[in-house]
LOMAR-746191 format. One record per residue (C-alpha): residue in one letter; x, y, z. Coordinates in steps of 0.2 Angstrom, whole numbers, plus 5000, padded with zeros to 4 digits. Example, Ala and Ser with C-alpha at 12.3 -4.5 7.8 and 13.67 -1.06 7.14 Angstrom:
REM LOMAR-746191
A506249785039;S506849955036;
REM end
This chain:
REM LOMAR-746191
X508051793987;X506551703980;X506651583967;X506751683950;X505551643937;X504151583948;X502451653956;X502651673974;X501451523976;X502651423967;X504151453973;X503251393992;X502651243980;X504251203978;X505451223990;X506751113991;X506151024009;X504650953993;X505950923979;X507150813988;X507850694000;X509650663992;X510450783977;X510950613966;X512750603959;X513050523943;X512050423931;X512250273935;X511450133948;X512250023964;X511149863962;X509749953955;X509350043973;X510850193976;X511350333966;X513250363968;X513650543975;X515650523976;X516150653962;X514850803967;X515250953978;X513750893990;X513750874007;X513950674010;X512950544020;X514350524034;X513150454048;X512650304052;X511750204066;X513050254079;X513450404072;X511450464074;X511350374088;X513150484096;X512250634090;X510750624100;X511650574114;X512950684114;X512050824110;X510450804125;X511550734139;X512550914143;X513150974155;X511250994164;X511050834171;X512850864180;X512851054186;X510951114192;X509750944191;X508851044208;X507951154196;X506451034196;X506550994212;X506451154219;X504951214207;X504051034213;X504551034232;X504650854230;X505850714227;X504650604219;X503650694211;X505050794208;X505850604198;X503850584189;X504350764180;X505950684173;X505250534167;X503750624159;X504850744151;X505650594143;X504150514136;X503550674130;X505150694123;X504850514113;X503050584108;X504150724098;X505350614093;X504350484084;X503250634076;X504850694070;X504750514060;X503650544051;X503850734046;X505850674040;X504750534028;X503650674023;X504950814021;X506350714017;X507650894020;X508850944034;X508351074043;X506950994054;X505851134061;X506251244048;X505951134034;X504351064042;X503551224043;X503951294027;X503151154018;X501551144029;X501251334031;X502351434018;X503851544017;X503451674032;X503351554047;X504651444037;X505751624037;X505451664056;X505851484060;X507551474052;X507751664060;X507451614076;X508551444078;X510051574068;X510151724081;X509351664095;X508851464100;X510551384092;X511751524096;X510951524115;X511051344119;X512751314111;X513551484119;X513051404135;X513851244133;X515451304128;X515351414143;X515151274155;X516551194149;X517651354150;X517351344167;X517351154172;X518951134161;X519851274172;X518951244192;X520351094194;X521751224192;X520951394199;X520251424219;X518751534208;X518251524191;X517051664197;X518551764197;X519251774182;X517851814170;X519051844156;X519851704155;X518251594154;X517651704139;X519351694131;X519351494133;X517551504129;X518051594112;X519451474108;X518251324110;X516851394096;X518251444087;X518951254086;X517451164085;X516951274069;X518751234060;X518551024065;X516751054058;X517151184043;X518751044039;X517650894039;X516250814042;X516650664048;X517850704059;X516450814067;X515650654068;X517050574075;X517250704090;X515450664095;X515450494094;X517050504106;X516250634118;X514850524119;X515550374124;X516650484137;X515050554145;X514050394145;X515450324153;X515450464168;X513350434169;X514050244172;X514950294186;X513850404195;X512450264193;X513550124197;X513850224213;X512050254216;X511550064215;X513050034226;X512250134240;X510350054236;X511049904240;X511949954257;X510150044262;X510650234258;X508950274253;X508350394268;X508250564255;X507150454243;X505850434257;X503950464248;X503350654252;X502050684240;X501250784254;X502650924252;X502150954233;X501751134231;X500051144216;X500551324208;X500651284188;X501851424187;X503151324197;X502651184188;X502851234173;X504451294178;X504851134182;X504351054165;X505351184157;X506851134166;X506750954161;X506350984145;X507851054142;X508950954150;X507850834136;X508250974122;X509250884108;X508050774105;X507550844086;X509450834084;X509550694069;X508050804058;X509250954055;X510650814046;X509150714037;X510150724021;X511850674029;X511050514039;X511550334027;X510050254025;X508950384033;X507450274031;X508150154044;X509350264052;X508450394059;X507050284066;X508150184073;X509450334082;X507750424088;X507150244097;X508650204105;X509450384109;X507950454116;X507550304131;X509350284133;X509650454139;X507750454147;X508450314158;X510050404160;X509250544169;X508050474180;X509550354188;X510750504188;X509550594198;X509150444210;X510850414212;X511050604216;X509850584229;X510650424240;X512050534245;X511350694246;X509650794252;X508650874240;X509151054246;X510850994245;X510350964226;X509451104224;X510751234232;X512051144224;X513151234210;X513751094206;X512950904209;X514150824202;X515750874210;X514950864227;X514450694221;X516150654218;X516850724233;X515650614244;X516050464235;X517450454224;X518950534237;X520450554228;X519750534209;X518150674211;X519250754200;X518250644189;X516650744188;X517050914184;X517950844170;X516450744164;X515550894165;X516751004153;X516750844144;X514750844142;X514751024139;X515951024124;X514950864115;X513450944117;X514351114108;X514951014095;X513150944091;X512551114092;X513551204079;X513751024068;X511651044068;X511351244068;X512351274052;X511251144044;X509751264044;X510651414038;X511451324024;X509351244021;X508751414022;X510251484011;X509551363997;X507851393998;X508251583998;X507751634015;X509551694019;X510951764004;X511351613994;X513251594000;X512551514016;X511851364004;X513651333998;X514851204001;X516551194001;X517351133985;X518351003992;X517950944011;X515950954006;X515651034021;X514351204024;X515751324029;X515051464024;X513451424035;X514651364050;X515851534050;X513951614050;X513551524064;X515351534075;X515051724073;X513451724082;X513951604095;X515551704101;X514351854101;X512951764113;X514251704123;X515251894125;X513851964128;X512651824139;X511851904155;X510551784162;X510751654175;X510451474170;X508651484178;X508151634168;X508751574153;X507951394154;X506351484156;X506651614143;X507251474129;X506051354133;X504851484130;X505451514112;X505751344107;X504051264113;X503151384104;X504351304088;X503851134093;X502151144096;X501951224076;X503051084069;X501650944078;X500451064070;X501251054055;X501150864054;X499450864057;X499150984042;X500050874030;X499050754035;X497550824023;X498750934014;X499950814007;X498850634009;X499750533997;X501750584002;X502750444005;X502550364023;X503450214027;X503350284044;X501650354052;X501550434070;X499950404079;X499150584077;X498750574097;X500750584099;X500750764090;X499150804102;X500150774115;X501550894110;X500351034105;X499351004120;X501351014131;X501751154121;X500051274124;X500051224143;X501951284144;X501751434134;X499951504143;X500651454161;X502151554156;X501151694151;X499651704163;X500551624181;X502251674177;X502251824168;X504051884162;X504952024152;X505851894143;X504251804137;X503951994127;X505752014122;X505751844116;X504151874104;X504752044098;X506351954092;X505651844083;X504351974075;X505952074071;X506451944058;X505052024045;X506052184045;X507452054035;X506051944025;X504852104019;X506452194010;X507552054006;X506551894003;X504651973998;X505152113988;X507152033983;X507952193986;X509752183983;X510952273991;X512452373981;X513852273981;X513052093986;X513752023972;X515652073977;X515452023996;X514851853990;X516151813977;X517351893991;X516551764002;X516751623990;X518751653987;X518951674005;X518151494013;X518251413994;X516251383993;X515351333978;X513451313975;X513051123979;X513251033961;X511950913955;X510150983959;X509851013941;X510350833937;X508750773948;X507850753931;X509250673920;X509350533935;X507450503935;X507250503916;X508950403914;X508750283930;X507350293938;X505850253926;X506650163914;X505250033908;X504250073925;X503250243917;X503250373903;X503250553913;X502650693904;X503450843913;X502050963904;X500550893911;X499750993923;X499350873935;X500550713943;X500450543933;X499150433942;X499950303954;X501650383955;X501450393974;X501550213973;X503150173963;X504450073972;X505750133964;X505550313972;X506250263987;X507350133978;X508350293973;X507950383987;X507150523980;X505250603981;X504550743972;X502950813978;X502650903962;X503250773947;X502850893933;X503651043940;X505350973939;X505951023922;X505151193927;X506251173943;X507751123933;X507551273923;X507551393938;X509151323944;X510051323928;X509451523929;X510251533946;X511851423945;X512251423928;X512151253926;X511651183907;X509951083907;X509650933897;X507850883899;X506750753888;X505050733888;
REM end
């Protein structure tokens, strides 16, 4: 599944996370600064500042903050210092958020982790990234979101969920099933749904923290008293307790995986990451005060569900109000979920990490259906077959994906020295990536050496599993009988094409894009001086990292699309 026609060095060279930020439609130019995309089979820049902004939102604030908030409280013994791990949790969370800047200016591709590492440390780790987030991280935290809303949705009209295990999984399948058709029939409306979802949970958060400052003001502060004293020091339990914020946190990295589907990413995604991230930061810590006025941290911490004890205690008549805010968290934060995983598997698909189907779009609603039906299937299978309890599974994917975000802070560091003259209009403090490496090796050796689990092992051996798939299939491009059938099969079936205008990239930046500003010669073997430089790259928001492979790279996709190249030097 490697690029034909190139070395193997090469083909890492040029993966697409280096070739481009946006596939560019036809030749011609919107005031000199956009390239119009309307008449390709693409996926479309849908999002914009509220939109990116919805999708961090929606996707962190789940149901967590709703249903077992005492996770950290119980790990901390503490109420206070119990709140200090929310809030650091939160900044941390900002620390990863504002590296992630900086790697989507770098490695201008959807994908986030996968594309990150691929481009700083080649095509394994890249592979076992994308393998990872596919059958394990994604499928995980999305299963159990649409599982918490299966059972929230039904506890108004049932004496015990508990009971009737079927028909939460039944519900729970029909929910992944209709979130993939809203996202497999359009974009937009996928955005849509989370914008809505968002506001409706934010709008729940309101409420519980209006009720909280309600009862400050009338002096209901006597579970808030200072007890540093009770703290119990064991950085297992600690840990534990770090894990469990930072998953409440998780969703964070949301916006990287749709880079190419953000208007005006250069702005956009800044801007989302700034405001989304403090905003549910602030969110937690005064949900979790306001938890607190009314009931005992035990309370909290024994709790099944906080909310709906909340809303017994002080709404009366409407707590029916909470456990529908918490199946109303839970399915915006599903819909984030499968709207962002698919991203990566159609990423992967194109760079050849997984059968090229999954980098196809649908002919007419420009969406990554082949990628989306991919990822519905392995959803529906986590969910049928989910075992753990909630504090099992926090530990056992925090685990997994800590490991994932302290190689992507690497991975920013590397390019640093690798890739010194990439374009930058945003640069991270290299202390904040520190940080997230130094977060990310205390998690994953207290996990190890004070809390050693059977998951931890399972976990790895997963993810090691994935070379079984790359050696054959990706290293060696083994193809199996009758590939070609199941894939034109496939094609007919959803009605997916291979993404139109990646070849065009040269006709565009010969035709547009250089016009009078500088002569390319795309057989030199080394990039024109001062091309790092020129405004107009980011005027058409493209970025090469390797200029005078292009026509090389037009060449190979021609090979592998069919597509007719027109190239002039």
């Amino acid at each position: 599944m490697d690029n034909p026609g190139l070395t193997k060095d090469e083909d890492i060279k040029m993966s697409s996370a280096d070739r481009f930020t946006t596939i560019p439609g036809k030749l011609s130019m919107d005031d000199g600064n956009k390239i119009e995309q309307d008449n390709l089979v693409n996926l479309k820049r849908t999002l914009g500042l509220f939109g990116s902004i919805s999708l961090i939102v929606g996707s962190m604030m789940g149901s967590g903050i709703f249903v077992s908030p005492g996770g950290i409280f119980e790990n901390t013994n503490s109420v206070w210092f119990g709140l200090i791990v929310w809030a650091v949790c939160g900044v941390l969370s900002i620390c990863g958020g504002i590296t992630y800047i900086e790697l989507s200016t770098v490695v201008p591709s959807s994908g986030a982790e996968y594309s990150y590492i691929l481009s700083a440390f080649g095509s394994v780790p890249g592979f076992l990234t994308a393998w990872a987030s596919l059958v394990m991280i994604k499928p995980t935290s999305t299963a159990t979101s649409c599982i918490a809303f299966a059972q929230y949705s039904m506890d108004p009209f049932v004496d015990d969920v508990k009971a009737i295990p079927w028909a939460v999984k039944l519900m729970t399948v029909a929910v992944i099933l209709f979130l993939t058709f809203v996202n497999c029939y359009s974009a937009k409306l996928g955005a849509k749904v989370q914008i809505f979802f968002t506001v409706a949970k934010l709008v729940a958060i309101g409420v519980v923290v209006g009720s909280g400052i309600y009862n400050l003001i009338i002096g209901k502060t006597s579970y808030l008293k200072q007890d540093f004293d009770q703290i119990e020091w064991n950085m297992g339990k600690i840990a534990a307790a770090f894990f469990g914020g930072f998953y409440a946190y998780d969703g964070w990295n949301q916006l990287n995986f749709v880079t190419e589907e953000i208007k005006n990413p250069y702005k956009n995604l800044p801007r989302g990451i700034f405001i989304g991230l403090p905003l549910v930061g602030v969110c937690y810590l005064l949900a979790n005060v306001s938890f607190l006025t009314v009931m005992t941290m035990q309370e909290v911490i024994d709790a099944p569900s906080v909310a709906t004890i909340f809303g017994e205690r002080m709404l009366g008549v409407m707590s029916f109000i909470m456990p529908l805010s918490v199946a109303m968290s839970a399915f915006g934060t599903a819909n984030g979920g499968l709207f962002t995983s698919a991203r990566v598997t159609y990423v992967a698909g194109r760079e050849g990490h997984l059968p090229d189907v999954l980098g196809y779009v649908h002919m007419t609603r420009n969406t990554p259906a082949s990628s989306l039906v991919v990822n519905c299937v392995c959803v529906v299978a986590t969910a049928l077959t989910m075992t753990l309890e909630l504090q099992e599974l926090i530990k056992f994917f925090g685990f997994t994906t800590w490991l994932i975000y302290g190689s992507t802070a690497c991975a920013m560091i590397v390019m640093r020295y690798t890739k010194p003259n990439a374009n930058r209009p945003f640069k991270a403090p290299l202390w904040m990536a520190g940080v997230v490496i130094l977060m990310s090796g205390f998690l994953i050796i207290a996990s190890l050496v004070l809390d050693p689990r059977m998951e931890y092992l399972y976990s790895a051996i997963f993810i090691l599993c994935g070379l079984l798939f790359y050696i054959p299939f990706v290293h060696f491009q083994v193809k199996l009988p009758g590939s070609d059938i199941l894939t034109t099969g496939i094609q007919k079936i959803l009605m997916v094409v291979p993404p139109e205008g990646l070849w065009l990239l040269v006709a565009v930046v010969l035709s547009n894009a250089y016009t009078d500003k500088l002569t390319l010669d795309l057989t030199a073997e080394k990039p024109a001086q001062g091309l790092e430089t020129i405004d107009v790259l980011e005027k058409v928001d493209i970025m090469f990292a390797f200029i005078p492979e292009v026509k090389k790279y037009a060449a190979q996709m021609s090979q592998r699309y069919g597509g007719n190249v027109s190239t002039h030097d």
